[in-house]
Biotite code that builds the C-alpha atoms (Angstrom):
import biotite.structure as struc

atoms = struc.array([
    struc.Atom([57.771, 42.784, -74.572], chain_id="A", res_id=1, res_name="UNK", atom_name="CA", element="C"),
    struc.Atom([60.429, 44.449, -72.507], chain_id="A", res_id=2, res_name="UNK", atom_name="CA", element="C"),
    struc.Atom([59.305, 44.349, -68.557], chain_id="A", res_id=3, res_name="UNK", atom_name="CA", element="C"),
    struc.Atom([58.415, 48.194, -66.940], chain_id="A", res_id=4, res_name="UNK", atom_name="CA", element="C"),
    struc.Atom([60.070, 48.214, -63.306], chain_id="A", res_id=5, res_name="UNK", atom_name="CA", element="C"),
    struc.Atom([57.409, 49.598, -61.183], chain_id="A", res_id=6, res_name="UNK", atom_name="CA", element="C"),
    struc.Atom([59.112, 52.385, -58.804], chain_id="A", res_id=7, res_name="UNK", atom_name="CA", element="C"),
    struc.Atom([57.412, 53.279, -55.785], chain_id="A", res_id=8, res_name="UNK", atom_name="CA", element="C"),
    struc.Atom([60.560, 53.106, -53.283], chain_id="A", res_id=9, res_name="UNK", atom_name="CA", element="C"),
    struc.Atom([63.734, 53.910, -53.039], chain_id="A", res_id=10, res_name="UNK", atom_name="CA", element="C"),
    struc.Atom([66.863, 53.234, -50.438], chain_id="A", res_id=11, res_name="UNK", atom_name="CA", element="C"),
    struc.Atom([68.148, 56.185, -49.854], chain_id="A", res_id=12, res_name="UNK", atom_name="CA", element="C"),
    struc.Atom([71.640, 56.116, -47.977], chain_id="A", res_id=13, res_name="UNK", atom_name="CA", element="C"),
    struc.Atom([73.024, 59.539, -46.666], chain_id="A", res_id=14, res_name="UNK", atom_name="CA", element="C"),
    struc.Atom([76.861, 59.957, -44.936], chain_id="A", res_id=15, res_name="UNK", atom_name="CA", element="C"),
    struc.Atom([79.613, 62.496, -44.189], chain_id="A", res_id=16, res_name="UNK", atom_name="CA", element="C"),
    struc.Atom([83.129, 61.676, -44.525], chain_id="A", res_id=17, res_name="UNK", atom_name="CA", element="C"),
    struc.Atom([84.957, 58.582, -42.995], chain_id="A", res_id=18, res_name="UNK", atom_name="CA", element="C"),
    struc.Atom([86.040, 58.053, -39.978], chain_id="A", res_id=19, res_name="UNK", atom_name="CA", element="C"),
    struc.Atom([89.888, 58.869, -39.706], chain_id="A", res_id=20, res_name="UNK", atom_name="CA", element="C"),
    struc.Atom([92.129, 55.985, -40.697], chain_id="A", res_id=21, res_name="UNK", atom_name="CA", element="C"),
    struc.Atom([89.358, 54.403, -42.536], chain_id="A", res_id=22, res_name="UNK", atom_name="CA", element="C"),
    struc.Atom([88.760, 56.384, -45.729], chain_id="A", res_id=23, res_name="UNK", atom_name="CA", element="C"),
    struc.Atom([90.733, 53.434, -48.117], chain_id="A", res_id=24, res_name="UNK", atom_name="CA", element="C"),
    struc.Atom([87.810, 51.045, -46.527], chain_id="A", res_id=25, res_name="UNK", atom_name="CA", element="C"),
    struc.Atom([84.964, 53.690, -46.988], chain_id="A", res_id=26, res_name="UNK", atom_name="CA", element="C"),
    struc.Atom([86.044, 53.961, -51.135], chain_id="A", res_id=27, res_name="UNK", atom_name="CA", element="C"),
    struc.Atom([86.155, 49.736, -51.146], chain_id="A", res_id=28, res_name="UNK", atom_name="CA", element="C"),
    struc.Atom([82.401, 49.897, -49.573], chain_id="A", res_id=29, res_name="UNK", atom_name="CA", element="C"),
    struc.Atom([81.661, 52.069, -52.345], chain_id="A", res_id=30, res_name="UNK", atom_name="CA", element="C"),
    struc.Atom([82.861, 49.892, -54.581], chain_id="A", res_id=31, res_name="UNK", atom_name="CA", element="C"),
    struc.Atom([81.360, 46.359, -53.080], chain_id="A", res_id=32, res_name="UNK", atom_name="CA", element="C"),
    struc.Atom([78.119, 48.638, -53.323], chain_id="A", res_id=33, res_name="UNK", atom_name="CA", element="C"),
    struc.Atom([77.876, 49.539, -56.737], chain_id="A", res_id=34, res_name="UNK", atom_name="CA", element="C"),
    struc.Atom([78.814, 46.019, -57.600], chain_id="A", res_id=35, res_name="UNK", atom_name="CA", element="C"),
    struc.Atom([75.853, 44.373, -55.406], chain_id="A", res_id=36, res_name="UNK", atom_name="CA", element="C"),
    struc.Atom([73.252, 46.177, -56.056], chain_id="A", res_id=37, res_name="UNK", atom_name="CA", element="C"),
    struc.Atom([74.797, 46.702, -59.891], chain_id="A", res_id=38, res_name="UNK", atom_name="CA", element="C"),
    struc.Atom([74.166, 42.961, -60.252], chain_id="A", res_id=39, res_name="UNK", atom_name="CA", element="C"),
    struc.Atom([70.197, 43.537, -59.032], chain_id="A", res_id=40, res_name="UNK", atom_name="CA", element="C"),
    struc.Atom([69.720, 46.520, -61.259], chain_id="A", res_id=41, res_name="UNK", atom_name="CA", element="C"),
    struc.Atom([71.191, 44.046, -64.509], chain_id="A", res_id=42, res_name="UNK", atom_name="CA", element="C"),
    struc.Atom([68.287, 41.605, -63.572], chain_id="A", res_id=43, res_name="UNK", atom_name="CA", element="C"),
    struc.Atom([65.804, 44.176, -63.237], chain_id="A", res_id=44, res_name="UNK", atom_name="CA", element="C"),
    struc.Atom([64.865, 44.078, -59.584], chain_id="A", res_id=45, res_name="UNK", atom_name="CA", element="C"),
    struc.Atom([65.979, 47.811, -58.975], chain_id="A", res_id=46, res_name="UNK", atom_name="CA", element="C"),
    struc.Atom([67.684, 50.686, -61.294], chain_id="A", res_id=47, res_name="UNK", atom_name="CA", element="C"),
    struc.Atom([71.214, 51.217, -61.451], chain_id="A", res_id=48, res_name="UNK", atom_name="CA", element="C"),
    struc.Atom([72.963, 53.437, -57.889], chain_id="A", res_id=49, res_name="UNK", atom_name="CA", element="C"),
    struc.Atom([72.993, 56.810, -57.951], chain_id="A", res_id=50, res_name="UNK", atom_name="CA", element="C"),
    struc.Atom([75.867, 58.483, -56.016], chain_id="A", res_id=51, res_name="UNK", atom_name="CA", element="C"),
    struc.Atom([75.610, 62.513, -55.435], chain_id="A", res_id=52, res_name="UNK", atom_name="CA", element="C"),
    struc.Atom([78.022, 64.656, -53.126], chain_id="A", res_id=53, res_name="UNK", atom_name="CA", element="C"),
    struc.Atom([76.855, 67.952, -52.094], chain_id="A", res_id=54, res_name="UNK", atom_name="CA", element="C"),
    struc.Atom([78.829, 70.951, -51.433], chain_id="A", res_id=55, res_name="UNK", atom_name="CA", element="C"),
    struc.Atom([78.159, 70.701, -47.664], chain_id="A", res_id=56, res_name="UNK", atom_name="CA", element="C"),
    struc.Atom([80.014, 66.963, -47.378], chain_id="A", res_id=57, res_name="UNK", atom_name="CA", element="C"),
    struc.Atom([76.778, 64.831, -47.418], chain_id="A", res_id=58, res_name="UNK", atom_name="CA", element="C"),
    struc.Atom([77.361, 61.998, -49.852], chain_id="A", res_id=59, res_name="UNK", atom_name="CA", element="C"),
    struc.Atom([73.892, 60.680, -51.177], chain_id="A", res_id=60, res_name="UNK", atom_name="CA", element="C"),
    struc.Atom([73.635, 56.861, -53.028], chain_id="A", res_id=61, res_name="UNK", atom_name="CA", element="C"),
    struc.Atom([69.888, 56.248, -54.135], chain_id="A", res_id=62, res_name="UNK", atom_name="CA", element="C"),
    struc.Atom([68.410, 53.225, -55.730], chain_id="A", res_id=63, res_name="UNK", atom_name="CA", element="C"),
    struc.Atom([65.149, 52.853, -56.606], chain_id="A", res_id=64, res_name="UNK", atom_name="CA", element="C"),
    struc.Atom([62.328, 50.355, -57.349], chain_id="A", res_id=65, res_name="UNK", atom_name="CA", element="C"),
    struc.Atom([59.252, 48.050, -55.897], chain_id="A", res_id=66, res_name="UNK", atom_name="CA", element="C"),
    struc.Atom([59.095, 48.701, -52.398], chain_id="A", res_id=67, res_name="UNK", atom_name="CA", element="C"),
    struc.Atom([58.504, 45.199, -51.965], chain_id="A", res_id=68, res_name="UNK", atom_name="CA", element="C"),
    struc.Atom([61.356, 44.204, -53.609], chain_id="A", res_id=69, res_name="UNK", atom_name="CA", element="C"),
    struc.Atom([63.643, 46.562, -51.605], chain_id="A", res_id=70, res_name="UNK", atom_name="CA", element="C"),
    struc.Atom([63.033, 45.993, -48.919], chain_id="A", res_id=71, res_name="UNK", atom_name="CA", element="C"),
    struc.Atom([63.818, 42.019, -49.768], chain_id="A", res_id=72, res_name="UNK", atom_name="CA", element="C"),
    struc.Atom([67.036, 43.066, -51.439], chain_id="A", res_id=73, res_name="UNK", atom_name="CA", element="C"),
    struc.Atom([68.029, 44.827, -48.282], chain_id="A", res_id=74, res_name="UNK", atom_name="CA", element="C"),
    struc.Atom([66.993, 41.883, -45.831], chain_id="A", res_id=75, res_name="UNK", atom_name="CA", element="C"),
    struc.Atom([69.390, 40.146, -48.212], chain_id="A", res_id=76, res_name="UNK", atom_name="CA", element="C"),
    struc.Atom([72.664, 38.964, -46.099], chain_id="A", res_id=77, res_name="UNK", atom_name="CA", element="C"),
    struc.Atom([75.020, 40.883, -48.684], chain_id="A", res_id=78, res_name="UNK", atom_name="CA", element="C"),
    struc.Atom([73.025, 43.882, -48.464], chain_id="A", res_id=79, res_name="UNK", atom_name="CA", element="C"),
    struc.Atom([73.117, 43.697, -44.609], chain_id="A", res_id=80, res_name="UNK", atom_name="CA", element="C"),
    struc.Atom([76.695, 43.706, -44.577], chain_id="A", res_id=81, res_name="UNK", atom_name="CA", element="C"),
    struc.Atom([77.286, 46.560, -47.076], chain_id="A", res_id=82, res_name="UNK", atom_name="CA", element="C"),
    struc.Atom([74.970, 48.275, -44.351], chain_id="A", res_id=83, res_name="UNK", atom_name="CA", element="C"),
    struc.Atom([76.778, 47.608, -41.411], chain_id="A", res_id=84, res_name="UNK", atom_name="CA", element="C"),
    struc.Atom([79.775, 48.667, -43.114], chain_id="A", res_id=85, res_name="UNK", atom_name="CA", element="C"),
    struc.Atom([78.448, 51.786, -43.373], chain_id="A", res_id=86, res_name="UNK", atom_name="CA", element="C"),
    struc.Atom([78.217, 52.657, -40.005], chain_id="A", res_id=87, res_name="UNK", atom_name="CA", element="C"),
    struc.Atom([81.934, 51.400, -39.191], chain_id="A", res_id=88, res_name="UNK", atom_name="CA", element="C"),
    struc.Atom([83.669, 53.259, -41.910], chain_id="A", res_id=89, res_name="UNK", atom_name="CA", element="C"),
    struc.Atom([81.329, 56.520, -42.720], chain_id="A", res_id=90, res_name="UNK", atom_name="CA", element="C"),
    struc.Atom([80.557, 59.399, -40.110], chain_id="A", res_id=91, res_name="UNK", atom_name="CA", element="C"),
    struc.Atom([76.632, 60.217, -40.048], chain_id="A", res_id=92, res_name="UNK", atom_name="CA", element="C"),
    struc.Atom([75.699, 57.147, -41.700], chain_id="A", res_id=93, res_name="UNK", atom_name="CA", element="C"),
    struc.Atom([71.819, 56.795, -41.970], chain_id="A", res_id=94, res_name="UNK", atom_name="CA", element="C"),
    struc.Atom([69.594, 54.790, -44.736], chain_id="A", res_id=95, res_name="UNK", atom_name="CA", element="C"),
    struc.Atom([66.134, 54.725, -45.246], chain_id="A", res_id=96, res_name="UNK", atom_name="CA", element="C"),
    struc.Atom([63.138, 53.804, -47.694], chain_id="A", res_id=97, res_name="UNK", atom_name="CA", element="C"),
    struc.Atom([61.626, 56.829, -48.787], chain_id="A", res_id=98, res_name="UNK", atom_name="CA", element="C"),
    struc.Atom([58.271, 56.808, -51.180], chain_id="A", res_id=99, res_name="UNK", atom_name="CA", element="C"),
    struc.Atom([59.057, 57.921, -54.445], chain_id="A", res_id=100, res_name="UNK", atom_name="CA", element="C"),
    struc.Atom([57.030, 57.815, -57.982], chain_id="A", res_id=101, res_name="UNK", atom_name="CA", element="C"),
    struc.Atom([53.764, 55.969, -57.472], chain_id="A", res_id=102, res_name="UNK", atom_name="CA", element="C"),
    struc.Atom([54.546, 55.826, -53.795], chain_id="A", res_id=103, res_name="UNK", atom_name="CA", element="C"),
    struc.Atom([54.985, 59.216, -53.289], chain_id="A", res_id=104, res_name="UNK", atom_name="CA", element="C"),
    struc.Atom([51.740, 60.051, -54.871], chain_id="A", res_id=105, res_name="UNK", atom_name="CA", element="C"),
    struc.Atom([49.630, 57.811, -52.754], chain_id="A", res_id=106, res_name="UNK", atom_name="CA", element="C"),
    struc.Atom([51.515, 59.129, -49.856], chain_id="A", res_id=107, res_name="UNK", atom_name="CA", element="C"),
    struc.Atom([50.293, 62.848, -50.349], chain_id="A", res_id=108, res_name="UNK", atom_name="CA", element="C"),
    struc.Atom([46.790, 61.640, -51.484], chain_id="A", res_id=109, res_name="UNK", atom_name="CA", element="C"),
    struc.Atom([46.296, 59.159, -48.452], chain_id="A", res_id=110, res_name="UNK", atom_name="CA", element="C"),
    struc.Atom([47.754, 62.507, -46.711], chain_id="A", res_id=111, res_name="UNK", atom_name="CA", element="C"),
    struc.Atom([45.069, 65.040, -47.978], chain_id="A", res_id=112, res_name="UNK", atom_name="CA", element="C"),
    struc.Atom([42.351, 62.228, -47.314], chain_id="A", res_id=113, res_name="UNK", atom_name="CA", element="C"),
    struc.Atom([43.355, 62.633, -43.718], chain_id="A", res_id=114, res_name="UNK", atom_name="CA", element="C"),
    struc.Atom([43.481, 66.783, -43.679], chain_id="A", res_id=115, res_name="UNK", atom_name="CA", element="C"),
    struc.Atom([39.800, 66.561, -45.181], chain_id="A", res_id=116, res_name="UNK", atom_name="CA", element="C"),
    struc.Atom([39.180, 64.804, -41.682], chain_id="A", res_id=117, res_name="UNK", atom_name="CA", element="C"),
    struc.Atom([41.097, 67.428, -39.310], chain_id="A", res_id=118, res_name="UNK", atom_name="CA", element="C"),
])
């Protein structure tokens, strides 16, 4: 019986374009990325990046999964580094864990509990 990945969670990482002079090391962080957390979506612990590039110059790369397990992949040494990178090489660099699926429905229910109060 193949094993569901619960998704509740997911890293969100947002950025404009490098800093100038490092754009060669902003496309090698790309690629360490895809790799590192490639590896954790082939063992099941998260699905597989998600890059998107809007027509405003905001680059997007989203993976998703248990938030408990995120947020244990990202206190992860390797994943620390990728995120420190981040901020050398990329202007506007900013990540975050955002509720998604199951996590972004008991967000808006345990929100509307709380309006029924106000």
């Amino acid at each position: 019986m193949e094993e569901v990945l619960i998704v509740d969670c997911a890293l969100v990482i947002t950025w404009k374009v490098p800093f100038p002079g490092r754009e060669r090391h902003a496309l090698q962080l790309a690629a360490e990325a895809d790799e590192h957390w490639g590896r954790f979506a082939a063992e099941g612990r998260c699905t597989t990046p998600e890059w998107y590039f809007c027509p405003n110059g905001v680059g997007m790369w989203i993976v998703k999964g248990e938030r408990r397990v995120i947020e244990d992949l990202v206190d992860g040494d390797g994943s620390r580094r990728l995120l420190e990178k981040g901020m050398l090489y990329l202007q506007d660099w900013q990540w975050t864990l955002a509720e998604t699926g199951s996590g972004a429905q008991r967000f808006m229910s345990e929100y509307a509990d709380e309006l029924a109060h106000i």
